[in-house]
N, C-alpha and C positions, 0 to 999 in steps of 0.2 A: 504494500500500500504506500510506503513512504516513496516507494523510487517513481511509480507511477506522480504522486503529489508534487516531487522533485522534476519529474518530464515536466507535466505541464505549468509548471512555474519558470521551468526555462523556456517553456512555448510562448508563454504569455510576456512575459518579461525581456526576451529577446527585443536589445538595440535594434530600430528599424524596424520591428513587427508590424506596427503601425503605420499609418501614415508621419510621417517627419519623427519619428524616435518614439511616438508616445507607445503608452501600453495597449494591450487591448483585451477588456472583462471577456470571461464566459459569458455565454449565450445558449439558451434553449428556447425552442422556438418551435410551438403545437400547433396542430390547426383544429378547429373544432366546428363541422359544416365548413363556412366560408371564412370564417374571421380567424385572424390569425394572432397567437398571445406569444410574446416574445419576455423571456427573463432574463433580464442582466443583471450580475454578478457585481453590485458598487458598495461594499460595507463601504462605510465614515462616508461618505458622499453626498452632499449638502442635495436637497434636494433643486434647490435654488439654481445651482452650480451643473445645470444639466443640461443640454441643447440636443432636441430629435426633431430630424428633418425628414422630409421623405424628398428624394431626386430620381426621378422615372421608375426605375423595377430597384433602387436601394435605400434601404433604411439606415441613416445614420445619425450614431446618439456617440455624442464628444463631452469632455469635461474636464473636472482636473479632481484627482483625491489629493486634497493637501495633509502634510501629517501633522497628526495630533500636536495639539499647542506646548503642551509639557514636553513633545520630544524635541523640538528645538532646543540646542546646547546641550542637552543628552548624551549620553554615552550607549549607542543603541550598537545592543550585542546581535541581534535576530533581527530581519525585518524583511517578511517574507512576501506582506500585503502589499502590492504596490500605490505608488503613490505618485503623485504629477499628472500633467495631462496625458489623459486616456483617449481613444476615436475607435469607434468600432462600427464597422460596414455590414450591414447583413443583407444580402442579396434575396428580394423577396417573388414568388411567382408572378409570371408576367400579371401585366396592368396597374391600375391606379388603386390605391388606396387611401384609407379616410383611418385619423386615431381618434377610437371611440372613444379607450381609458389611457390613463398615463396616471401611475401610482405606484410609491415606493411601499413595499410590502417585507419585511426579515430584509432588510439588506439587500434588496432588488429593485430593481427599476421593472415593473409592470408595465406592458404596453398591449392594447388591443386593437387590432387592424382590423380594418372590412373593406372589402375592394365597392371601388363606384359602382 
């Protein structure tokens, strides 16, 4: 379980993963009928501090996880959560879509799709 946890923390965290360096959260993403519900992965992530667009068939939700105010000056032994600006692209089946919800739920970003 750890070397798996270890993979995808070096997937997510890889320099350039992103667009321009940032990170990029997990993502799951159901459909249920037509509407599609997308979870993204942003502990400590203001909800304020969150930008989702839609541009033709992708979904994009950017931001930044700043790190906790106490760990400034810190002596931080571990730090596994990433943090800085994030961008994550999620390529959605063809056509247009409308966001019915947008809601952080446990540390996620909730979003609900329904095509026009």
């Amino acid at each position: 379980m750890l070397e798996n946890a270890e993979r995808l923390q070096r997937q997510f965290l890889q320099p350039g993963a992103g667009r321009g360096g940032r990170w990029e959260p997990p993502v799951d993403v159901y459909q249920s009928g037509d509407d599609l519900w997308i979870f993204i992965a942003l502990p400590g992530v203001p909800q304020e501090g969150v930008e989702v667009l839609i541009e033709g068939t992708t979904l994009i939700v950017r931001g930044d996880r700043p790190l906790p105010r106490f760990a400034k000056g810190a002596v931080i032994h571990r730090l596994e959560i990433p943090h800085g600006p994030f961008e994550r692209r999620i390529g959605l089946p063809g056509g247009r879509y409308q966001l019915l919800q947008r809601a952080f739920d446990a540390g996620c970003l909730v979003l609900g799709l329904r095509p026009l």
